[in-house]
N, C-alpha and C positions, 0 to 999 in steps of 0.2 A: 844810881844805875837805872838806867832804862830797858822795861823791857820788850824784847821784840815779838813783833808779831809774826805768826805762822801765814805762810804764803798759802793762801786758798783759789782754788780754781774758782771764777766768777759764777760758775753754772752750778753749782752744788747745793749754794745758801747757804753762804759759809763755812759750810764743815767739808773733810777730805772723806767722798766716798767711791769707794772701790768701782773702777769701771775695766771691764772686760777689756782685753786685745782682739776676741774673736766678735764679730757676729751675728748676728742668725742666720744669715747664708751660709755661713760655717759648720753649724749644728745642722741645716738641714740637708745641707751636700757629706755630711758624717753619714747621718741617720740612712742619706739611699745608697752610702758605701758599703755601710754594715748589712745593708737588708739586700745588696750583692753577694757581700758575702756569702750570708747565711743561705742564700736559695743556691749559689752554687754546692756548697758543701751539701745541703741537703739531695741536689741530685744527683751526685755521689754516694750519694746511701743505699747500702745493698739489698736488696731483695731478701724475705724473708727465706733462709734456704731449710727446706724440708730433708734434707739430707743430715742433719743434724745429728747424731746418735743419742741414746743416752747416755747420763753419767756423766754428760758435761762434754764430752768429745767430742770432737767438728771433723766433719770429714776430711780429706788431707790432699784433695783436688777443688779449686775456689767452682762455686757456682755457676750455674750456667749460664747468667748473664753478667757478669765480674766484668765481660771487658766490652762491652756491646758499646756503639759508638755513645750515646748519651752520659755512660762513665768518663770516656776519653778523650772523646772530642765537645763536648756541649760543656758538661759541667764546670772544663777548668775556663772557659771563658769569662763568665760572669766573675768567678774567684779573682781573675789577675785582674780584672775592670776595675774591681774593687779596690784587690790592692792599691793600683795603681792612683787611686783617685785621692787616697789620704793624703800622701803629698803635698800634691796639689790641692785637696783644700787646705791645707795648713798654709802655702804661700801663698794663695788665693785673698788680695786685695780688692774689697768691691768700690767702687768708685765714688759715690756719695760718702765714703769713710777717710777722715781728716787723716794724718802723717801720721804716724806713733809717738814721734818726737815736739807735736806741734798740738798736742791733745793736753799736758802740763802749760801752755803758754796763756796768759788772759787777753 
């Protein structure tokens, strides 16, 4: 009996090693989605309100800036931009990058 040999990609040197499906356009179009994210939700962040009681009790009418346009109108822009971008970087094919299917081939 003869044994066979393992099919190796030409470009590895021999041996099978693990190559990404994304990348680095991918991590870096991630990286400015998340940091969308995160500055939108931060602009949503409410003001320290001095109304506070003690004893743990919050007063029972929202502050007086809860609904001022930068809560309502600015903040959720950047959030949906965001979302909106993971997506598309997940389908996001950059052009100098071989087929998925044609990246096993010698």
């Amino acid at each position: 009996m003869k044994k066979e040999k393992k099919k190796t990609n030409a470009n590895s040197g021999g041996d099978i090693r693990w190559q990404s499906v994304f990348a680095w356009q991918h991590y870096v179009m991630t990286a400015v989605a998340v940091v969308l994210i995160v500055v939108g939700f931060v602009l949503m962040l409410p003001e320290a309100d001095v109304r506070n009681r003690p004893g743990g009790r919050f007063a029972p009418t929202p502050g007086p800036g809860a609904f001022d346009a930068r809560r309502i109108s600015l903040a959720p822009i950047p959030c949906f931009v965001g979302f909106a971008m993971m997506p598309l970087v997940i389908m996001y094919v950059p052009r100098n990058r071989k087929r998925f299917d044609e990246m096993g081939k010698n």
